[in-house]
C-alpha positions in Angstrom: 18.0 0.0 1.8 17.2 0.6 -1.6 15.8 -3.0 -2.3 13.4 -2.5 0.7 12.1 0.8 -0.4 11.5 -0.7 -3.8 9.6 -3.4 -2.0 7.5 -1.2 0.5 7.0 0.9 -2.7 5.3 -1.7 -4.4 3.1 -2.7 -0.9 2.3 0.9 -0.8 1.1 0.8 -4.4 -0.7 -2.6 -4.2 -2.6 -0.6 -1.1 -3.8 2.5 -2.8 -4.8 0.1 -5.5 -6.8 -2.5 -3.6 -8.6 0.7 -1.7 -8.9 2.8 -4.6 -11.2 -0.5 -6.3 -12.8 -1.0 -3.0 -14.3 2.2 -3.3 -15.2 2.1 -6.4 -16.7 -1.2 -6.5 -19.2 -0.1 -3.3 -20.2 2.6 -5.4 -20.9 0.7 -8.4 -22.7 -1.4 -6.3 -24.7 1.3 -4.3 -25.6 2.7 -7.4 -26.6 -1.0 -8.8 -28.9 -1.1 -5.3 -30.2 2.2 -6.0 -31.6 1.0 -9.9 -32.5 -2.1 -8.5 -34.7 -0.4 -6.3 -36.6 2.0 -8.3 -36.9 -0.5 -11.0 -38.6 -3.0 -8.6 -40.2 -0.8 -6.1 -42.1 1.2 -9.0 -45.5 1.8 -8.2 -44.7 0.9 -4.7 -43.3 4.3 -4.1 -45.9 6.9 -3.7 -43.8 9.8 -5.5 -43.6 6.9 -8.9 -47.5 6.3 -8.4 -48.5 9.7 -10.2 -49.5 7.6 -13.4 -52.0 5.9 -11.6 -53.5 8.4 -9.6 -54.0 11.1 -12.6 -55.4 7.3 -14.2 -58.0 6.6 -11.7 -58.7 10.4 -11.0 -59.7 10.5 -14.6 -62.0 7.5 -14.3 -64.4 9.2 -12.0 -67.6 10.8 -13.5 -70.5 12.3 -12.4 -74.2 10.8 -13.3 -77.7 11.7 -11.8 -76.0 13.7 -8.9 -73.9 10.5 -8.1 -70.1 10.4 -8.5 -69.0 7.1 -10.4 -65.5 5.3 -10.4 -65.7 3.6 -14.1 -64.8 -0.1 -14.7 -62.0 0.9 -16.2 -60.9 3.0 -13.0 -61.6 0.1 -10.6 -58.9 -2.3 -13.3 -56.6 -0.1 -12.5 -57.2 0.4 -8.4 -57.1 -3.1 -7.9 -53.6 -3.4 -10.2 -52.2 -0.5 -7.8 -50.8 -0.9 -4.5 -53.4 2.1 -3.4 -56.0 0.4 -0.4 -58.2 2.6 -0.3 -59.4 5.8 -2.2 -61.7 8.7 -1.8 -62.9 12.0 -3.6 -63.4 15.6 -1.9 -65.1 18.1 -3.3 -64.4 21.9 -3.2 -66.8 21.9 0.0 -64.2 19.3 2.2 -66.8 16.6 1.5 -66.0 13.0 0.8 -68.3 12.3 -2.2 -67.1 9.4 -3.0 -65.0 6.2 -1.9 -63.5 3.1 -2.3 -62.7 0.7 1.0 -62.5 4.1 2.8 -61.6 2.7 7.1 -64.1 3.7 9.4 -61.2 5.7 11.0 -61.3 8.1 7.8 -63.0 11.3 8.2 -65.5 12.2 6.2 -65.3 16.1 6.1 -62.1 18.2 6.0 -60.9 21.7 6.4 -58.4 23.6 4.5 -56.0 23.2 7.1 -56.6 19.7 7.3 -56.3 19.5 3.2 -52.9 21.1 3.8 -51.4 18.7 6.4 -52.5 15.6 5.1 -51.5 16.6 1.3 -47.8 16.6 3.1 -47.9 14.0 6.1 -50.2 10.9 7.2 -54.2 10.8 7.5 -54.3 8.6 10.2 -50.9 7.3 9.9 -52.1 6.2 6.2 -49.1 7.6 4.0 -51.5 9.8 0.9 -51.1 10.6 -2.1 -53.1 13.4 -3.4 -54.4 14.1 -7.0 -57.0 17.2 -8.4 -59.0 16.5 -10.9 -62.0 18.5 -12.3 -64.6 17.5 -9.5 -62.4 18.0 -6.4 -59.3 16.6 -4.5 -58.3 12.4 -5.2 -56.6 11.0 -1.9 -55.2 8.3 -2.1 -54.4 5.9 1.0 -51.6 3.4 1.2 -50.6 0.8 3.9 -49.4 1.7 7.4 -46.1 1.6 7.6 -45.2 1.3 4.3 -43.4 4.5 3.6 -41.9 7.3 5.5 -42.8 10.5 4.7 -40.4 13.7 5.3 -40.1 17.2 4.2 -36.8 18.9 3.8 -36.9 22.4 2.9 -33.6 23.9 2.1 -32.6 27.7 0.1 -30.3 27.1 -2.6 -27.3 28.4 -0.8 -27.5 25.8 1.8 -27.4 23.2 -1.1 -24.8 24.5 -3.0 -22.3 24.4 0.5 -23.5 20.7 1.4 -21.7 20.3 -2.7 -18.7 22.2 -0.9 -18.7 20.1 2.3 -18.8 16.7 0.5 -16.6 17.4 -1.7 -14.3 18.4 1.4 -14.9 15.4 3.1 -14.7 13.2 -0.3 -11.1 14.9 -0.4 -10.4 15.0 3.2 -11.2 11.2 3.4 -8.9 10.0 0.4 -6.0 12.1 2.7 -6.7 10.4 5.2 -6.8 6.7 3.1 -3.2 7.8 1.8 -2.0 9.1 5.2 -3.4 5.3 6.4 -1.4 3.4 3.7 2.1 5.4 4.0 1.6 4.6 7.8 1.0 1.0 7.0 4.0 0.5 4.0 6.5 2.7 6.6 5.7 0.0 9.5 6.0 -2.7 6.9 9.0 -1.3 5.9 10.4 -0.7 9.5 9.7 -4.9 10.0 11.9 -5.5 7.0 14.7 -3.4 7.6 16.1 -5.5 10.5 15.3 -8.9 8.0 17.7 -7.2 5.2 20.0 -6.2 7.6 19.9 -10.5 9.2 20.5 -11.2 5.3 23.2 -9.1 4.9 25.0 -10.7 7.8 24.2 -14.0 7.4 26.2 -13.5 3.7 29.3 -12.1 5.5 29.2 -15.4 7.7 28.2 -13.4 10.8 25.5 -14.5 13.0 22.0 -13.8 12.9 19.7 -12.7 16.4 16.6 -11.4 14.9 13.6 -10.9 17.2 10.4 -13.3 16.3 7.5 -10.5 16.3 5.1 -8.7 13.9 4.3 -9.1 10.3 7.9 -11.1 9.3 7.4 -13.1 12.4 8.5 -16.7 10.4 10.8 -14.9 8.0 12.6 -13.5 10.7 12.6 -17.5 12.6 13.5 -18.8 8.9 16.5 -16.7 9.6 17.4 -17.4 13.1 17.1 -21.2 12.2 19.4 -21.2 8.6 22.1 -18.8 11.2 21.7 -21.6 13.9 22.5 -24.3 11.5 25.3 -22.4 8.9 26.8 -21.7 12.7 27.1 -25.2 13.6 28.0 -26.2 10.6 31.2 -23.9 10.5 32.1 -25.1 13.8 32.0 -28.3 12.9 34.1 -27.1 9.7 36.5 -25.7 12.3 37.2 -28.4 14.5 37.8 -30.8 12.0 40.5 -28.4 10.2 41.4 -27.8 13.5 42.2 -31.9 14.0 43.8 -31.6 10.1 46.2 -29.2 11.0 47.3 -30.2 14.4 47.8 -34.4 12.3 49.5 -32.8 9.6 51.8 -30.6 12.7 52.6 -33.8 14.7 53.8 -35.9 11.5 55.5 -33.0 10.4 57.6 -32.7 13.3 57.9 -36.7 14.2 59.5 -36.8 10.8 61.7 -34.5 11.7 63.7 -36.1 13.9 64.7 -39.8 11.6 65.2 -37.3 8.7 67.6 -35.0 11.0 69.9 -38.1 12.1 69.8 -39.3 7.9 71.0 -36.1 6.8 73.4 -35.9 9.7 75.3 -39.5 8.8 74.7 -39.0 5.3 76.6 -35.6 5.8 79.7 -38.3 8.2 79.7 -40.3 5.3 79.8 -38.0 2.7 83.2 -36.5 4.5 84.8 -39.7 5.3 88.2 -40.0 3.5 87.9 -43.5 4.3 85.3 -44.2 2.0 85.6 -45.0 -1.5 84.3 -42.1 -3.8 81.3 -43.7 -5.1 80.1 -44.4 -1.4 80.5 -40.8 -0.4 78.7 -39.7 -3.8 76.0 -42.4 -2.5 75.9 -40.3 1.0 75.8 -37.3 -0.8 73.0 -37.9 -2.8 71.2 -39.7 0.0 71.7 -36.0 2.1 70.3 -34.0 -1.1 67.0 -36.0 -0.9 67.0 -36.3 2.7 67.0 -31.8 2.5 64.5 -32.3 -0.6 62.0 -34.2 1.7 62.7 -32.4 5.0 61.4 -29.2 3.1 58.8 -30.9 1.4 57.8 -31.3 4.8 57.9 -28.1 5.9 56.4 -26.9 2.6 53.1 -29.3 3.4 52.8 -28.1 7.1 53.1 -24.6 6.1 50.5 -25.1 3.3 48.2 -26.5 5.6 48.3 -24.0 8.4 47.7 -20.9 5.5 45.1 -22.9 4.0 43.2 -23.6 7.4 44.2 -19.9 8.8 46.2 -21.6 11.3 49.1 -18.9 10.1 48.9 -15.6 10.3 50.6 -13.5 7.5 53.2 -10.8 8.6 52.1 -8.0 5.6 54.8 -5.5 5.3 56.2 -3.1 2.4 59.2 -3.9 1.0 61.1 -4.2 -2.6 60.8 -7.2 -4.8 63.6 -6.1 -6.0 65.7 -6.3 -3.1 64.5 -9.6 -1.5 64.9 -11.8 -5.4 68.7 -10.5 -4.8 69.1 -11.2 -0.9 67.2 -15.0 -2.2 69.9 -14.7 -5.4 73.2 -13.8 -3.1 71.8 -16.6 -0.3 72.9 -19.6 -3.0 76.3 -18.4 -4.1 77.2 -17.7 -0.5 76.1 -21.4 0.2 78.6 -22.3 -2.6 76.4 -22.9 -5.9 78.3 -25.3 -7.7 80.0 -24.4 -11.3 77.2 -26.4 -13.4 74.4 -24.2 -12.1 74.1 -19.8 -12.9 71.5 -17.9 -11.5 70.8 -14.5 -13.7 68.8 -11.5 -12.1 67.4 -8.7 -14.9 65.2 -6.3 -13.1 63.5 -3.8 -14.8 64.4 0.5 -14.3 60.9 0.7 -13.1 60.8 -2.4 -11.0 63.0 -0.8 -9.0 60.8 1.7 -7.6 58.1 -0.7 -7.0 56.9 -1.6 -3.6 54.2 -4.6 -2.8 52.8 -5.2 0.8 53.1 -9.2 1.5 54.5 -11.5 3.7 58.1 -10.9 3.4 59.3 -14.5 4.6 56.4 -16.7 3.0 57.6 -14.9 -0.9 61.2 -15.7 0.1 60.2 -18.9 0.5 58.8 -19.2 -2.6 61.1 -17.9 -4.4 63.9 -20.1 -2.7 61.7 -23.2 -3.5 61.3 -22.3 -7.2 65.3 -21.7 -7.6 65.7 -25.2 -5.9 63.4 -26.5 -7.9 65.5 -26.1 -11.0 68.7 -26.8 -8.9 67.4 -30.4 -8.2 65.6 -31.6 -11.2 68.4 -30.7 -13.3 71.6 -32.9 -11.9 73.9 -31.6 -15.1 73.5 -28.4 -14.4 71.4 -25.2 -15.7 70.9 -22.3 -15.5 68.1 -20.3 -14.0 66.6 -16.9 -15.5 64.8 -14.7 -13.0 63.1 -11.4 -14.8 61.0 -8.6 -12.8 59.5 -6.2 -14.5 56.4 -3.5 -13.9 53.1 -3.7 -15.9 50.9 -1.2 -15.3 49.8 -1.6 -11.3 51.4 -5.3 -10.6 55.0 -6.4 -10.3 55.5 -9.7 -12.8 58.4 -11.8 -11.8 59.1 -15.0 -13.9 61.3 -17.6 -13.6 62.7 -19.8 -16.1 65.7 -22.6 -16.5 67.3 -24.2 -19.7 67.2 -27.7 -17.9 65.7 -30.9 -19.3 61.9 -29.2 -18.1 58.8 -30.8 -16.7 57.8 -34.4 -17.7 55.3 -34.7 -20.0 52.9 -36.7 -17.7 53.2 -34.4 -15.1 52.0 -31.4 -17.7 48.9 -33.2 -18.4 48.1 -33.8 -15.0 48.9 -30.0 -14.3 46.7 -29.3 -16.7 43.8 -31.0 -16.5 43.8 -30.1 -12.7 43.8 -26.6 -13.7 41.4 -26.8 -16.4 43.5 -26.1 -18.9 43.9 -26.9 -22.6 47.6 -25.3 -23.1 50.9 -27.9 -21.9 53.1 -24.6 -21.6 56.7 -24.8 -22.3 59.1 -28.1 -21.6 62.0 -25.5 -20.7 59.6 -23.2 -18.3 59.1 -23.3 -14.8 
């Protein structure tokens, strides 16, 4: 959970980002437009001609009753953007003019000073300019600006502030309500993915629906479960044909080595037979026992290694079973050469371990005869159990001739191990 909030976190992050540079760079680039366009336009604007009008309105001078435009004047109308020009004296006469159109009045009223100075003269957008003779208009082309008036009281100006700064703040809410949505359905569409992940670790399998944003991730998934699945039931079967070889040759053994043992056992009791014959049977009995449980100890190795036996976990004391595996050999009649010594510690005895009762009893019977039938001459076999902390230590040891020295190395470098151990140890 916490890895996929981390994750939509950073989405959510990388979103406000991203937006919060989207805006800004339009508004760097409206505001790039809007330079761009006064720089250009210029003179093309009528509100950034007033140079030029009070210029040319300046130019115009009266001689012999006649108004004049100077030299200079018409330099700087045929520079301008201005097509045509005219000059109205206090009266509403045109006194004088420059490519006035035909359309163009030649006398005007107040009024018509008063509309015109605002709007069109014949759809001509004007420009108007007073100099000391009268009123400069100015004409420029048709339909080359637009013309508005917008009258507002100060109040009114000061609330449209207000209101877009409302709506400024109103629309950034909504932009973050807009990217939480987006990082919770993101993060909705991942949960089920981590979940698949999760499974697919604890060897479980893996459904997950093929839809929205982690479409292929969530296929990705479905496939790698398909094929882990096949591949552990291909695991399973051939275990499955491992254990049930390793069963049959167990138990097809089992029936030549119980007719050895049972003749060896004949001979071994035949006062007819010389002693060293029946010594001969007797040994050929103790390996004949030696390989039946090697048997059983491979068969039962490979059904706990393959699952193929379940473990019977109960709670008992340690204690108790090493002494019911102890008194088990002297009742079978343990023969003088060989002693078996118990020492459990005072707190051992209060110590209680869940396991598989039979399996350690096993083990423990196997490590005794262990020592029992490497050491012919006779030994005897040390068993301590004590109590460290939270686990129950039980060791075994033997003062017989020890482990050959090949088989230590080979012990150890199976294990991984740099250290031989002790000749006398088991």
């Amino acid at each position: 959970m916490r890895s996929l909030w981390r994750i939509g976190s950073r989405y959510m992050l990388t979103a406000v980002l991203v937006t919060l540079l989207l805006i800004a760079a339009n508004f760097s680039v409206f505001l790039y437009w809007c330079y761009q366009t006064v720089r250009e336009g210029g003179e093309n604007r009528v509100y950034f001609g007033r140079e030029r009008m009070e210029a040319v309105s300046a130019q115009i001078i009266l001689e012999d009753g006649e108004y004049r435009l100077s030299p200079e004047g018409y330099g700087i109308l045929e520079e301008s953007n201005f097509v045509w020009a005219m000059l109205v004296d206090p009266e509403g006469n045109v006194v004088w003019s420059h490519e006035l159109p035909p359309e163009i009045p030649l006398h005007y009223e107040l009024a018509d000073i008063a509309v015109l100075s605002r709007w069109y003269l014949k759809d001509y957008p004007v420009g108007v300019w007073k100099n000391s003779f009268g009123l400069m208009i100015y004409g420029f082309a048709k339909d080359s600006f637009a013309r508005y008036s917008l009258v507002s009281d100060l109040r009114t100006l000061d609330s449209l502030l207000s209101y877009a700064r409302t709506a400024l703040l109103l629309n950034m809410l909504l932009l973050l309500a807009l990217v939480l949505i987006l990082a919770w359905r993101f993060y909705r569409s991942l949960k089920p993915v981590e979940q698949g992940i999760l499974k697919l670790s604890g060897g479980e399998t893996v459904e997950l629906q093929e839809k929205g944003s982690v479409k292929e991730l969530a296929r990705r998934l479905n496939q790698t479960s398909a094929s882990l699945r096949e591949k552990d039931e291909k695991l399973r079967r051939r275990d499955d044909a491992r254990t049930d070889w390793i069963a049959g040759v167990s138990h097809d053994i089992r029936m030549p080595l119980a007719l050895i043992t049972g003749y060896s056992d004949e001979l071994m009791h035949d006062e007819r037979l010389p002693g060293e014959s029946r010594w001969k049977a007797e040994a050929i009995r103790q390996q004949s026992m030696v390989l039946k449980e090697l048997v059983e100890n491979l068969n039962l190795t490979s059904k706990l290694e393959y699952h193929s036996q379940p473990l019977n976990k109960t709670i008992f004391s340690p204690a108790v079973a090493l002494r019911e595996c102890v008194a088990e050999y002297y009742n079978q009649g343990l023969r003088e050469a060989y002693e078996i010594n118990l020492a459990v510690q005072r707190e051992a005895e209060q110590e209680r371990i869940c396991a598989d009762r039979g399996l350690l009893l096993r083990l423990f019977r196997n490590l005794i005869g262990n020592s029992i039938r490497h050491n012919p001459e006779g030994c005897r076999v040390m068993i301590a159990l004590d109590s460290v902390g939270d686990t129950v230590r039980c060791r075994f040891t033997d003062t017989g001739q020890g482990i050959p020295e090949e088989i230590v190395v080979s012990m150890g470098e199976r294990m991984g191990k740099g250290e031989r151990g002790s000749r006398n140890g088991k």
